[in-house]
Phi, psi and omega in degrees: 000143192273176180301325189288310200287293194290326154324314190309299209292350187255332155328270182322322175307287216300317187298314181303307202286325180295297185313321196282319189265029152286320200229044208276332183286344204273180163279130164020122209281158178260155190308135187112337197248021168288117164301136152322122115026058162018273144000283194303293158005279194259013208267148157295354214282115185269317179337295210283313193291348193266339202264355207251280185295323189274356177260001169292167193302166153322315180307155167316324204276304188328288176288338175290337171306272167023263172005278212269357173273352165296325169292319172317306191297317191289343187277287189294016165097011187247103217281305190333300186292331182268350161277316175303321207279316219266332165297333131008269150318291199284009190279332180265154177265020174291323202291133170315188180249348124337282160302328178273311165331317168288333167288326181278347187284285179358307175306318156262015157274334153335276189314301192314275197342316203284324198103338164265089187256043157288314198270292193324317208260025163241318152308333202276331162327306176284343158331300223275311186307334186231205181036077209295311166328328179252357187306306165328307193284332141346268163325298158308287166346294172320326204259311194299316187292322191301306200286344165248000175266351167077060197237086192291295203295319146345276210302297159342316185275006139305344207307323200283317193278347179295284191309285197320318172278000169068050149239104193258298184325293178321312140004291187277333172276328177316323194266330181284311176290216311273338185280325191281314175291331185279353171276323164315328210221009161043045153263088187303304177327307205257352159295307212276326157283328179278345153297312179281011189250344186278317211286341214261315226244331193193108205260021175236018181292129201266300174317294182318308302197272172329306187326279183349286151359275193310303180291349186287326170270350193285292197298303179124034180236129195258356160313309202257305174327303197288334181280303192299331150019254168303274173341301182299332188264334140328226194350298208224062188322328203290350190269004173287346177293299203300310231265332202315306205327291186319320177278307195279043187211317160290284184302324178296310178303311174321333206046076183201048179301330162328326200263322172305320166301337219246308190288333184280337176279350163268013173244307163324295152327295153295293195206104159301101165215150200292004168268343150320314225269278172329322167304294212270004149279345177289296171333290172321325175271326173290300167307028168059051179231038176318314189255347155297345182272308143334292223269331172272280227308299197299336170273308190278021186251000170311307195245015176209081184276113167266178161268333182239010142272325166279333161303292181319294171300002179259341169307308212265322165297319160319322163281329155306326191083350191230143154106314179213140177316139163308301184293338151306264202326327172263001149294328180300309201267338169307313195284312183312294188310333178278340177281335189288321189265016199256331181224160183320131182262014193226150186225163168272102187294326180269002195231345203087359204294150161237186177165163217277345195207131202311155180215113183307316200246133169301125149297319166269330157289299169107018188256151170298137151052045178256325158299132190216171175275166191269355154307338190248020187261323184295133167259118180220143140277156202314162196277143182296098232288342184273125177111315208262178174291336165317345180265343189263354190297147172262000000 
């Protein structure tokens, strides 16, 4: 018996053992309405255990068991037996109006799960009209169904109930896709509103924020591309892998590689980490500061070690030339570079997921703006000013 299986079979106990000394004085259950059987239970026979659970009594302690062994089967990924158990329940009309209500929202997370969300999102709709007590949990389900059917404009017609439960992100995000089609269709008007309507619903949204940007450069104001940025790496640093190209594309039209120094190096600074670390010793070195870069590198890579730190500094010495045979150094930095390309560059903080490329929405969790590289994962303390390229700043 698997692990899941013998968990599933002490679940089914502790509910039987309960059900029974509840009801140990009254009489005898009448034929047909006999719980399932331990035996039966944990038995391969799927026929006979489903024909067991949809045939138990009536009573409340009965359906609320249902209840959770319909969920149960649904967690475990066994959708069929949990639409049946739960299509079952709502089917009677006996059911408190209470109680029926925890079956249908159950019924339609079945439907979420399943892919039909035709079913799902007409229940979780009469849902949504009563039953307040269940209204959050509605509501999340509803905006989770929108978001995979990418039914933007959905989610937005929630706004009242949305706001009022502080799920403002989706919110904000729902307008950031909608900003993103209308840039696509160079409706600059109704892009440039669905952003600030996103900044206005998450006024610290890291996407809204990026839009912002992209129209600000769109429009010709290279002032405002950099403050909207700037912000975003504020809220959120770890967004410096996506956005540097961009910051380096701007201060370079600028002729203002300095000031690209000065930020990266306040980034270093405020949050050590090796995607700091790597900007701003690679600035340094494009900027004909080789040895200064060397020199970040070789101290802070004491305490802060990487695979892709160490590539770097074996680059920028191969470009110095000096100190070791070139050809070690490029088998060295060949082997580094293969390990580099071997793991994931990005992880999900709430869930862990990884993949090669930023992503706004986690694919398995499904939360907003959890992705980060994985460079921006290391705790480190801040780096110390004696010693480092900070004393050489200009």
């Amino acid at each position: 018996m698997t692990e899941s299986s013998l968990f599933f079979v002490l679940v089914i106990a502790l509910a039987i053992g309960w059900l029974m000394g509840r009801h140990q004085y009254k009489a005898k259950q009448k034929k047909g309405s006999v719980l399932p059987s331990l035996d039966m239970l944990a038995s391969e026979t799927q026929s006979e255990t489903m024909q067991a659970i949809l045939s138990m009594a009536e009573r409340q302690e009965a359906v609320e068991l249902q209840l959770n062994l319909g969920t149960f089967y649904r967690r475990r990924g066994e959708i069929d037996k949990a639409i049946s158990i739960h299509q079952n329940l709502f089917a009677r009309p006996s059911l408190d109006k209470k109680l029926a209500s925890q079956v249908q929202l159950a019924l339609a997370s079945d439907y979420l799960q399943a892919g039909l969300f035709d079913r799902a999102e007409r229940l979780l709709l009469e849902l949504l009209k009563g039953h307040n007590h269940l209204k959050a949990q509605v509501l999340k389900k509803l905006i989770t169904l929108y978001e995979e059917e990418k039914n933007w404009s959905g989610i937005l017609k929630l706004e009242k109930d949305a706001k009022a439960l502080k799920e403002h992100k989706s919110l904000a995000y729902a307008c950031c896709e909608l900003a993103e089609q209308a840039m696509l269709k160079q409706n600059w008007w109704e892009a440039n509103a669905n952003i600030q309507q996103a900044l206005k619903f998450d006024s610290k949204c890291i996407r809204a924020l990026l839009l912002e940007a992209k129209m600000a450069d769109t429009e010709g104001f290279p002032k405002k591309v950099l403050v909207s940025l700037k912000e975003a790496l504020q809220y959120q640093p770890s967004i410096l892998q996506v956005i540097l190209p961009e910051l380096q594309r701007h201060f370079d039209a600028r002729h203002r590689p300095q000031e690209l120094e000065k930020l990266l190096q306040h980034m270093w600074l405020h949050h050590p980490m090796p995607l700091s670390l790597h900007g701003y010793a690679h600035h340094l070195a494009l900027s004909n500061q080789l040895d200064a870069s060397i020199e970040q590198l070789t101290h802070s890579l004491s305490s802060m070690p990487t695979i892709e730190g160490f590539s770097l500094l074996l680059e920028k010495l191969m470009e110095k030339g000096e100190d070791l045979p070139l050809s070690y150094l490029e088998n060295f930095k060949h082997v580094l570079d293969l390990l580099s390309d071997q793991t994931d560059d990005y992880q999900c903080q709430a869930c862990g997921f990884e993949a090669h490329k930023h992503q706004w929405r986690c694919p398995s969790c499904k939360q907003w703006e959890t992705f980060i590289p994985k460079l921006a994962h290391v705790n480190v303390s801040k780096p110390e000013n004696q010693d480092t390229r900070t004393q050489y700043a200009r």
